[in-house]
C-alpha beads as a LAMMPS data file, in Angstrom:
LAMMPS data file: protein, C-alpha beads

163 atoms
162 bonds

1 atom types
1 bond types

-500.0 500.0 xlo xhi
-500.0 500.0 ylo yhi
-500.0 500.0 zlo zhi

Masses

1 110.0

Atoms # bond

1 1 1 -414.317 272.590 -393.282
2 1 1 -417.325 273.213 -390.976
3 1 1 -416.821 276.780 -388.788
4 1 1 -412.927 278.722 -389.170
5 1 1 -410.905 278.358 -386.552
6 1 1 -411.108 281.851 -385.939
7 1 1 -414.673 282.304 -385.481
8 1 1 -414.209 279.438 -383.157
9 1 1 -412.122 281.039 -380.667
10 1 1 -413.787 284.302 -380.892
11 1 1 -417.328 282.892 -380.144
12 1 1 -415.112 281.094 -377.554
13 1 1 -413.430 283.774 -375.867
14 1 1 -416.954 285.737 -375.913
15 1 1 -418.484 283.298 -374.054
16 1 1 -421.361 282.766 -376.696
17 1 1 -423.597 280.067 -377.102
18 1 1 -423.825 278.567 -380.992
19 1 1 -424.884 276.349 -382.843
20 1 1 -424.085 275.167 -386.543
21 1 1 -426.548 274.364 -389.634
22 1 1 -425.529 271.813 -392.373
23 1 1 -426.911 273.130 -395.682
24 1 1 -426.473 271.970 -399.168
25 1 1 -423.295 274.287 -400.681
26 1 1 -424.605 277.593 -401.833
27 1 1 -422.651 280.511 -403.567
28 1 1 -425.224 283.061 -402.563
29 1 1 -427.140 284.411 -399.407
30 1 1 -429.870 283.969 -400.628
31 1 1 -429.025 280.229 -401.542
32 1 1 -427.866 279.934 -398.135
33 1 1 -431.175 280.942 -396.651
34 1 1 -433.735 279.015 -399.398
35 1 1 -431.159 275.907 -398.482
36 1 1 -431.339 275.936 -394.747
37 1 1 -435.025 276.593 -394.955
38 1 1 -434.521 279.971 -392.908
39 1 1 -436.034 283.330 -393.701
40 1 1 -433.532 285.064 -395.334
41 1 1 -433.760 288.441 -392.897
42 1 1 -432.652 286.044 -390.027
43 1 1 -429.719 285.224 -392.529
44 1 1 -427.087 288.172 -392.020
45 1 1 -424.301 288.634 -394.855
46 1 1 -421.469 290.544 -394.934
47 1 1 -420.632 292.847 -396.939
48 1 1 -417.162 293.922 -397.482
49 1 1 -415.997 297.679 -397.988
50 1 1 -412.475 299.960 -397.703
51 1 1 -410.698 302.896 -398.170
52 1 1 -407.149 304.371 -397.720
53 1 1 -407.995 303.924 -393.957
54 1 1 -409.072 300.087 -394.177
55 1 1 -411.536 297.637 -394.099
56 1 1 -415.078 297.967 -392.848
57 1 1 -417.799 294.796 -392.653
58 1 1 -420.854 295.496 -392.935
59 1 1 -423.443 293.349 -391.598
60 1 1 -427.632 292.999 -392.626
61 1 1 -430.589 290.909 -393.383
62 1 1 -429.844 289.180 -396.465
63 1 1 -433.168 290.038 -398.216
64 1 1 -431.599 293.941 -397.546
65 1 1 -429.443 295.722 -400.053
66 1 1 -426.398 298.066 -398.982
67 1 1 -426.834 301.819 -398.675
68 1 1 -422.701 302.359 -399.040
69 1 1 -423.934 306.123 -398.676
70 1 1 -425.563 305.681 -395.655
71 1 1 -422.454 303.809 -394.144
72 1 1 -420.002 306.466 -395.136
73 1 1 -422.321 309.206 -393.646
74 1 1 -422.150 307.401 -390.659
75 1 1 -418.763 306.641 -390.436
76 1 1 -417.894 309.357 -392.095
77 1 1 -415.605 307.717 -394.614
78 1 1 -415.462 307.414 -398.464
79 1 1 -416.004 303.656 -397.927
80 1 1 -416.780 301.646 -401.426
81 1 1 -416.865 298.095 -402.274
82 1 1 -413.610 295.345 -401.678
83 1 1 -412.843 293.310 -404.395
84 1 1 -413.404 289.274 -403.676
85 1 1 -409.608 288.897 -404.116
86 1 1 -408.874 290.983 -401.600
87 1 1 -410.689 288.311 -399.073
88 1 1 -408.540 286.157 -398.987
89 1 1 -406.045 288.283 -397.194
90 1 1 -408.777 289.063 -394.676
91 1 1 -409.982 285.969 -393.698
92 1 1 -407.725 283.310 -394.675
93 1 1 -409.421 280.332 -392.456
94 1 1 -412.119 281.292 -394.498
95 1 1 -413.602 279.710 -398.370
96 1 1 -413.472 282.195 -400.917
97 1 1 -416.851 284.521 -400.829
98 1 1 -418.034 282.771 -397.639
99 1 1 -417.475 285.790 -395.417
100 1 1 -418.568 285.502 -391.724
101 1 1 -420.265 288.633 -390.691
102 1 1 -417.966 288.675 -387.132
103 1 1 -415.293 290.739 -388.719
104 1 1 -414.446 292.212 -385.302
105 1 1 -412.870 288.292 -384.937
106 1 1 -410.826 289.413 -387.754
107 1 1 -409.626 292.915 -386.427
108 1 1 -411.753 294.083 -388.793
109 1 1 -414.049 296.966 -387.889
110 1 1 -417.954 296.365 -388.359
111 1 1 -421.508 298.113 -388.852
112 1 1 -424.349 296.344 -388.893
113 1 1 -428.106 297.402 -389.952
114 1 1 -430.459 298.075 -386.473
115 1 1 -433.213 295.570 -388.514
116 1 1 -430.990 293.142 -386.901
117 1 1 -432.517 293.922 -383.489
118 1 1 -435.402 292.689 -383.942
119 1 1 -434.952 289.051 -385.490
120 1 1 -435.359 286.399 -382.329
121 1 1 -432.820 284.421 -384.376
122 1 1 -428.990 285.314 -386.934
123 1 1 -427.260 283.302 -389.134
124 1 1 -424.080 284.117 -390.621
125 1 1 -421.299 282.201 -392.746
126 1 1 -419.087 280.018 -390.424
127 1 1 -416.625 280.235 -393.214
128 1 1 -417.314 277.744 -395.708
129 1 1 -420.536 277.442 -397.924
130 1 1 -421.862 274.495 -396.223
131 1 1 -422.559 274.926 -392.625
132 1 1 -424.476 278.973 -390.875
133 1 1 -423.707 279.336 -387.248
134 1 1 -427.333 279.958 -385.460
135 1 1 -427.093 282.881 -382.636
136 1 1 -429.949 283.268 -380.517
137 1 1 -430.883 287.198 -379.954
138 1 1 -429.011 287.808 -376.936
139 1 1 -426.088 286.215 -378.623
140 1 1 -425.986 288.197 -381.142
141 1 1 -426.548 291.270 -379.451
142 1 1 -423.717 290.220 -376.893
143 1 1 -421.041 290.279 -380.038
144 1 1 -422.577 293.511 -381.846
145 1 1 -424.257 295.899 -379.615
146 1 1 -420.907 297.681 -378.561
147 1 1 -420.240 298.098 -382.722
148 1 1 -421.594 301.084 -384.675
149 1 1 -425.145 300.043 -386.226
150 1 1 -427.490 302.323 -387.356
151 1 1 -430.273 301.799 -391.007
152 1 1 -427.569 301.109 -393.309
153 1 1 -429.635 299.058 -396.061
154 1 1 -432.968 298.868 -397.198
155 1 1 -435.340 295.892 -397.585
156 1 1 -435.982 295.164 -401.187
157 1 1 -439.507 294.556 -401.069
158 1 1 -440.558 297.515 -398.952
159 1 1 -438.422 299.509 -400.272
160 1 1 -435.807 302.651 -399.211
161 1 1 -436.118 304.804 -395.710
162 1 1 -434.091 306.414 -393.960
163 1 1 -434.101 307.668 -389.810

Bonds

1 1 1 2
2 1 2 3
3 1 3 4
4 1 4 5
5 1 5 6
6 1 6 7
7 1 7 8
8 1 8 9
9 1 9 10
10 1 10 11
11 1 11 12
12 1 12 13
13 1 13 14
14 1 14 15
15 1 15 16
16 1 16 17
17 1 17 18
18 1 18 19
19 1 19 20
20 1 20 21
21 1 21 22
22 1 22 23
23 1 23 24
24 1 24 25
25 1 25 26
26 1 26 27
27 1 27 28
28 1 28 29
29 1 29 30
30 1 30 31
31 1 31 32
32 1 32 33
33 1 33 34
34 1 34 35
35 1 35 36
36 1 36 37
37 1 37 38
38 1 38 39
39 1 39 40
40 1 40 41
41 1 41 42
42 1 42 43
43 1 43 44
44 1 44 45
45 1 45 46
46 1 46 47
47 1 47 48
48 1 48 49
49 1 49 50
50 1 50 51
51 1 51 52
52 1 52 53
53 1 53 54
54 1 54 55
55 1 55 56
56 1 56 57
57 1 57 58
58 1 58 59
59 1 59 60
60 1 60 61
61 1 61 62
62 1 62 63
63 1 63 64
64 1 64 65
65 1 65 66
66 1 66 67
67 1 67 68
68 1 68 69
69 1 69 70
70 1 70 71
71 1 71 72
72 1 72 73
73 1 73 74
74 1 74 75
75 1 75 76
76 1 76 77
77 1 77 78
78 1 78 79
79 1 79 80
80 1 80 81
81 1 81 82
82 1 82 83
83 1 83 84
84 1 84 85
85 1 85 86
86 1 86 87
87 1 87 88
88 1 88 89
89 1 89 90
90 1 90 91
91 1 91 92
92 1 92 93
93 1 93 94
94 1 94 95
95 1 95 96
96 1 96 97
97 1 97 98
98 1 98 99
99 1 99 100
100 1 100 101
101 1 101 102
102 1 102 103
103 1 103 104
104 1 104 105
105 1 105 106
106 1 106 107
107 1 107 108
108 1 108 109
109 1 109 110
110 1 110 111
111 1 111 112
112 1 112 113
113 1 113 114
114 1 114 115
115 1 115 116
116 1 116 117
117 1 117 118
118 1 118 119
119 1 119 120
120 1 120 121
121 1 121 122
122 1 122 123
123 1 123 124
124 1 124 125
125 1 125 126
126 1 126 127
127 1 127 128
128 1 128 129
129 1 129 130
130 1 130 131
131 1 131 132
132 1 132 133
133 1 133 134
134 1 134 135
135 1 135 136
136 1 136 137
137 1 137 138
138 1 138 139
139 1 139 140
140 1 140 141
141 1 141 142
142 1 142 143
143 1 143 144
144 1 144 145
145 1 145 146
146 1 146 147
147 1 147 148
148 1 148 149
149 1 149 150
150 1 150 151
151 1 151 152
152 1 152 153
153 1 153 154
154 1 154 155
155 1 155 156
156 1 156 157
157 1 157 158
158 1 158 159
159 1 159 160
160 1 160 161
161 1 161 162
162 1 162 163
């Protein structure tokens, strides 16, 4: 399957330079990352949330875990986690569980974790569980700076903070 059509056209329309990476087929993040020999906080997943007003994607390092607390208090919603079935709906050019973490592509409204600033290089899921698309910094920043970010996960090995 290689990159959804969707994420295609958006990176497209953006005018954003890309690149894919081929990696053995992983069912986790951290898979993806050990596979494509990247660090895995260059390796940005998506994380899926809702509540009675919609979706929300929220994007960080994939050595990170989610702070859904911090993302409500920031969005002030009551935000908690999708269900996988409910993916398909969302991003239907898209393999089951391999979420791209350009939701805005999807009409889908995103946060993403500031730690993300600071990485010279992001991968994400171009849809399938085979292939990352590489963004260099300014790429990335082009698609995401206009979205809300803020700390919204911590690192596991560090440990929790918060601003």
């Amino acid at each position: 399957m290689a990159i959804a059509t969707t994420l295609i056209n958006y990176l497209e329309d953006k005018g954003v330079n890309y690149d894919l990476v081929e990696h053995e087929h992983t069912s986790t993040s951290f898979a993806t990352a050990r596979a494509a020999q990247l660090p895995a906080h260059q390796v940005a997943k998506a994380v899926v949330l809702r509540d009675d007003e919609g979706y929300v994607v929220s994007v960080l390092p994939t050595n990170h875990s989610l702070e859904i607390d911090w993302v409500n208090e920031e969005l002030n919603r009551n935000l908690e986690l999708a269900q996988e079935e409910e993916f398909k709906a969302l991003f239907e050019d898209c393999e089951p569980g391999a979420v791209p973490a350009l939701g805005e592509a999807y009409g889908l409204q995103v946060i993403w974790d500031d730690d993300l600033l600071y990485t010279s290089d992001v991968y994400i899921e171009a849809g399938d569980h085979e292939h990352l698309i590489w963004l260099d910094r300014r790429s990335f920043k082009k698609l995401m700076l206009s979205l809300p970010h803020t700390v919204i996960s911590k690192d596991e090995e560090v440990g929790s903070w918060k601003y």
